[in-house]
N, CA, C and O of each residue as an XYZ file, in Angstrom:
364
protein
N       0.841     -1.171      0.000
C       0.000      0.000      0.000
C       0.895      1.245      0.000
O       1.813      1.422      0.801
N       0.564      2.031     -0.907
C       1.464      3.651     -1.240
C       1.198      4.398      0.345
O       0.163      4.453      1.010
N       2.763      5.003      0.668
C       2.655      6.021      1.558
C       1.689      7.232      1.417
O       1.813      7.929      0.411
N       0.647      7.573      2.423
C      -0.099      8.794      2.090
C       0.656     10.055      1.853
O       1.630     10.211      2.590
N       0.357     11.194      0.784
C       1.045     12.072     -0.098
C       1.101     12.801      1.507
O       2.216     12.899      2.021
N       0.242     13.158      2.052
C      -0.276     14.558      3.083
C       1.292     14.490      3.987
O       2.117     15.404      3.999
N       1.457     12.825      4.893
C       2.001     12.749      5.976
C       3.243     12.222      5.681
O       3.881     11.633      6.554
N       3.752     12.387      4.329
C       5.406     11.682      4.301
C       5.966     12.756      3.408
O       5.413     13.753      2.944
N       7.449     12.220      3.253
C       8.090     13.136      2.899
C       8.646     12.605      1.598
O       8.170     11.515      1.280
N       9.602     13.150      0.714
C      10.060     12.837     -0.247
C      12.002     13.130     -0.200
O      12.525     14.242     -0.116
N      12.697     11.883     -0.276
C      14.208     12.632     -0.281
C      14.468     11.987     -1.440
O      13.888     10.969     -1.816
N      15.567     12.719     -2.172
C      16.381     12.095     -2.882
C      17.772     11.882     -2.916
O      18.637     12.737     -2.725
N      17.975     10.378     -3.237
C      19.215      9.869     -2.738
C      19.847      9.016     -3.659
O      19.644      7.804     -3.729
N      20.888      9.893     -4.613
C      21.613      9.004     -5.865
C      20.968      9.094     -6.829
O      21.121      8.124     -7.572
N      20.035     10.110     -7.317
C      19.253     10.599     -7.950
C      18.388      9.444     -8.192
O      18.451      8.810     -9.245
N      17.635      9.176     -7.305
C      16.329      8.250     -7.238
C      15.339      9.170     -6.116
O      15.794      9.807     -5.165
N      14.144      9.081     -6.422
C      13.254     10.372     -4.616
C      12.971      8.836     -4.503
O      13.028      7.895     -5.295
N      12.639      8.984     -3.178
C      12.148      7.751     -1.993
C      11.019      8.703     -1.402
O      11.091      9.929     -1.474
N      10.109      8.103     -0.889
C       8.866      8.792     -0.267
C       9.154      7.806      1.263
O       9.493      6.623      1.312
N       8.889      8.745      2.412
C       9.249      7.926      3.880
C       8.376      8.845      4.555
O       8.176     10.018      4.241
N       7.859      8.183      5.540
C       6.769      8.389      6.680
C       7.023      7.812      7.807
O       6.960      6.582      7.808
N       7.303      8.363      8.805
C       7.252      7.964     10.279
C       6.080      8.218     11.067
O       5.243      9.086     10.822
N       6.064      7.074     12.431
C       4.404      6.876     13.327
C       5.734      6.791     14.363
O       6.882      6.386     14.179
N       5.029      7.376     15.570
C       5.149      6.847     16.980
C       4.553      5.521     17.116
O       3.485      5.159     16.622
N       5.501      4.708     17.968
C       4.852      3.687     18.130
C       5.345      3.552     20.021
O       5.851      4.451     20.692
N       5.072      2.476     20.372
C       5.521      1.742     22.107
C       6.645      1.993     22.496
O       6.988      2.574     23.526
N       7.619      1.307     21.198
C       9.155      0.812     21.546
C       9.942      2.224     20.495
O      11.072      1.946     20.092
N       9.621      3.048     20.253
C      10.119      4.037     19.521
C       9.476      4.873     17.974
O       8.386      5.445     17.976
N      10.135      4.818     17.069
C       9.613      4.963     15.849
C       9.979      4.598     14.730
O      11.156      4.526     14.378
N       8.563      4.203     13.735
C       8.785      3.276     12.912
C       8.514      4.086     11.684
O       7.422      4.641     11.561
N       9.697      4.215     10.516
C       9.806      4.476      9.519
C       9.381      3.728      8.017
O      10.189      2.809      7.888
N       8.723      3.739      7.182
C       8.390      2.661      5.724
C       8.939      4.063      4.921
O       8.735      5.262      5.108
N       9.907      3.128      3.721
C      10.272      3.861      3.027
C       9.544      3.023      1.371
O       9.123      1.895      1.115
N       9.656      3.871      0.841
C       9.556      3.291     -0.743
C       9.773      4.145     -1.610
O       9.928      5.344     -1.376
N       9.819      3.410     -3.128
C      10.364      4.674     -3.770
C       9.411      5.221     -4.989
O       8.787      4.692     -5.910
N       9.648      6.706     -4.459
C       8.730      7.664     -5.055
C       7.406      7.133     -6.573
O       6.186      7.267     -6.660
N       8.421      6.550     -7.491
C       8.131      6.433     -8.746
C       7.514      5.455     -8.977
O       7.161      5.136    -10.112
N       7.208      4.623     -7.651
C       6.712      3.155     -7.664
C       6.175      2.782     -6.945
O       6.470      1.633     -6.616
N       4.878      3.559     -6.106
C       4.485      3.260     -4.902
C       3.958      2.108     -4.565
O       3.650      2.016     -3.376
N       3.683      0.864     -5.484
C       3.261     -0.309     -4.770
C       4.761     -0.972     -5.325
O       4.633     -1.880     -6.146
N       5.863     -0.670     -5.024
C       6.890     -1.667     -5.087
C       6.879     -2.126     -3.334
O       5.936     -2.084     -2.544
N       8.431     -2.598     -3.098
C       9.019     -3.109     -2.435
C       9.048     -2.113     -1.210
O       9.660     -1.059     -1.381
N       8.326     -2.392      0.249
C       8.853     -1.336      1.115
C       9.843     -1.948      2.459
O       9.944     -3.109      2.853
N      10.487     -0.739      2.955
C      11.769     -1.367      3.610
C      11.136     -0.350      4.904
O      11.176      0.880      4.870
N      10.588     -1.118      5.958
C      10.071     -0.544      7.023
C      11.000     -0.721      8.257
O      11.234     -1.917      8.431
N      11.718      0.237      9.340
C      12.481      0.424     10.290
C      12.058      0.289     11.749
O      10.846      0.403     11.929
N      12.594      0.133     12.517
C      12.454      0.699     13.876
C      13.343      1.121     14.589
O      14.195      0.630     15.329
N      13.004      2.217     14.237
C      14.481      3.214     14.840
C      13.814      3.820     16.634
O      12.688      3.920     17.121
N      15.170      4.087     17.118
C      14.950      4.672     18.197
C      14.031      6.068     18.915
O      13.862      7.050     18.191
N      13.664      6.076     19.854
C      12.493      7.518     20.219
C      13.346      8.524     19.429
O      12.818      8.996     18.422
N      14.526      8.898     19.729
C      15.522      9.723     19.195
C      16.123      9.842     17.691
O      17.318      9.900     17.401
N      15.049      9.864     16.828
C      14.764     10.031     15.584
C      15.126     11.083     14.592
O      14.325     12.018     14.579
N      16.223     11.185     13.673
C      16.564     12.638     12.840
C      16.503     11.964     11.472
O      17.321     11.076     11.232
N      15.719     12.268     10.677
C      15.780     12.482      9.337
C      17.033     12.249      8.154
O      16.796     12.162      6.949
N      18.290     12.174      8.712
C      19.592     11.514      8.290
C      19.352     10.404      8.183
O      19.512      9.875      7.083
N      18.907      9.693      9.228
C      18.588      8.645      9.141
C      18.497      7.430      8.462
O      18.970      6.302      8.606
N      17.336      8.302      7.249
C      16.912      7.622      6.004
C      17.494      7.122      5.230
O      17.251      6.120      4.558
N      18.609      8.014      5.267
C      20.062      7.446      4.068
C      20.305      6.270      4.007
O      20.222      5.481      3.066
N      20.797      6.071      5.648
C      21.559      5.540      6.368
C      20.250      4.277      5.831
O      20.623      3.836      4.744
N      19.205      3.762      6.164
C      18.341      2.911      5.976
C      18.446      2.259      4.664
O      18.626      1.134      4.198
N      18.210      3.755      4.183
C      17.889      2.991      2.402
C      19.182      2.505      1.678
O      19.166      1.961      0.574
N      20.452      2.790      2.509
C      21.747      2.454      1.879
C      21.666      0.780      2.330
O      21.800     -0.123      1.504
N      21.490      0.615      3.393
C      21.697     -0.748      3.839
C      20.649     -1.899      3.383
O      20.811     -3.115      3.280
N      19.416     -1.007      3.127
C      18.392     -1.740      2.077
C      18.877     -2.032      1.289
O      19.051     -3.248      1.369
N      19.481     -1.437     -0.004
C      19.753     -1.383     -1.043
C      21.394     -2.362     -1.180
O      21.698     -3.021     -2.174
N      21.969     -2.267     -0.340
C      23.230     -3.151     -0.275
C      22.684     -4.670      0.327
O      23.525     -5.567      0.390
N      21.426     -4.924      0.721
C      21.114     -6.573      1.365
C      19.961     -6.924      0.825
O      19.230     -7.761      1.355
N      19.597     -6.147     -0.607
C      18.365     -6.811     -1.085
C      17.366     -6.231     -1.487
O      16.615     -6.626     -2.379
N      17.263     -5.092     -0.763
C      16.100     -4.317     -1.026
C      15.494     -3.785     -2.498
O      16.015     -2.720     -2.829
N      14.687     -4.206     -3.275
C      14.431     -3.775     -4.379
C      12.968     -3.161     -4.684
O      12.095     -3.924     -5.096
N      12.670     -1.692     -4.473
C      11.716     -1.014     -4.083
C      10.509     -0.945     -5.917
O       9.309     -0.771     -6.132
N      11.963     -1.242     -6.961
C      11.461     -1.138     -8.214
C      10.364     -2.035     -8.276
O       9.506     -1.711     -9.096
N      10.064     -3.543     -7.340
C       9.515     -4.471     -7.741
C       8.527     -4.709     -6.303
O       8.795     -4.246     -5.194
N       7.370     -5.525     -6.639
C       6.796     -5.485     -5.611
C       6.979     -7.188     -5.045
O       6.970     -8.274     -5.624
N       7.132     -6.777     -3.695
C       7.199     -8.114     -2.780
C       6.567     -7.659     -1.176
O       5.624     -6.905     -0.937
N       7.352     -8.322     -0.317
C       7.123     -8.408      0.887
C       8.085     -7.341      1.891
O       9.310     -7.438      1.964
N       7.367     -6.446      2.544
C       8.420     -5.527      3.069
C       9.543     -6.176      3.945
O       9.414     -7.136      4.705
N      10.208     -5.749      3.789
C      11.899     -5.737      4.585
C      11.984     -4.976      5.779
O      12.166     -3.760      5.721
N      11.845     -5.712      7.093
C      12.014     -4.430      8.108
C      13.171     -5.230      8.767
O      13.704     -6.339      8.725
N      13.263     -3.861      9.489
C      14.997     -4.120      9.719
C      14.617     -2.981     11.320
O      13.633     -2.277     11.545
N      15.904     -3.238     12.186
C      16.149     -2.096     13.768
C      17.264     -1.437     13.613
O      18.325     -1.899     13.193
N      17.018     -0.227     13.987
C      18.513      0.725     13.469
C      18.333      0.767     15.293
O      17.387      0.815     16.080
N      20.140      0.707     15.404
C      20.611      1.267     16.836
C      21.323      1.669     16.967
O      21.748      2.356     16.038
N      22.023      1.606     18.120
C      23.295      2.684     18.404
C      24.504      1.711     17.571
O      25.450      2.233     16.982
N      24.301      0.338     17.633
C      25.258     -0.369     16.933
C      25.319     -0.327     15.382
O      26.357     -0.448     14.731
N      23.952     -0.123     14.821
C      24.165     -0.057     13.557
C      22.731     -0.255     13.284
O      21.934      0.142     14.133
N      22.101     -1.079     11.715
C      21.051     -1.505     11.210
C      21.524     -3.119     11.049
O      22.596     -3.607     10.691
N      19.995     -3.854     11.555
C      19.970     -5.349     11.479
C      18.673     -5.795     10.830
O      17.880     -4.861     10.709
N      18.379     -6.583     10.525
C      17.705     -7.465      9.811
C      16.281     -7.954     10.952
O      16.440     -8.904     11.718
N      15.275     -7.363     10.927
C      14.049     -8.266     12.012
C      14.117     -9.880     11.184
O      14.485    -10.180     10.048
N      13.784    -10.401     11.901
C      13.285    -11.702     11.465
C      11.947    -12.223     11.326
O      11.772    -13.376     10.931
């Protein structure tokens, strides 16, 4: 399902835009990214810490994109936990 236009944002990164939206959630906040030009592709959804900055995203969609992530095509989202150690893989 496409990110709503109103409540996300649009970056571009390597000259591709990605559209990303963050929710408060329990355990912190959870980011779905996808990309702009393809809104029912592939989404790569996060759970990043309460302490949340917008850099972030890079940092997400780089490690998506280096373990699989292919937003051009549609499948099953990819979520992954960003921490102080780095980004990992949910299971």
């Amino acid at each position: 399902m496409a990110l709503p236009l109103k409540k996300s944002e649009v970056l571009c990164f390597y000259d591709l835009q990605y559209r990303w939206a963050k929710r408060s959630t329990d355990r912190g906040v959870e980011v779905k990214i996808e990309l702009n030009e393809f809104p029912d592709g592939q989404m790569i959804i996060a759970q990043c810490p309460r302490v949340f900055r917008p850099d972030m995203v890079e940092d997400i969609i780089e490690y998506g994109r280096d373990n699989g992530w292919t937003p051009e095509r549609t499948g099953d989202p990819i979520t992954v936990r960003l921490t102080k150690r780095g980004i990992t893989p949910v299971a």
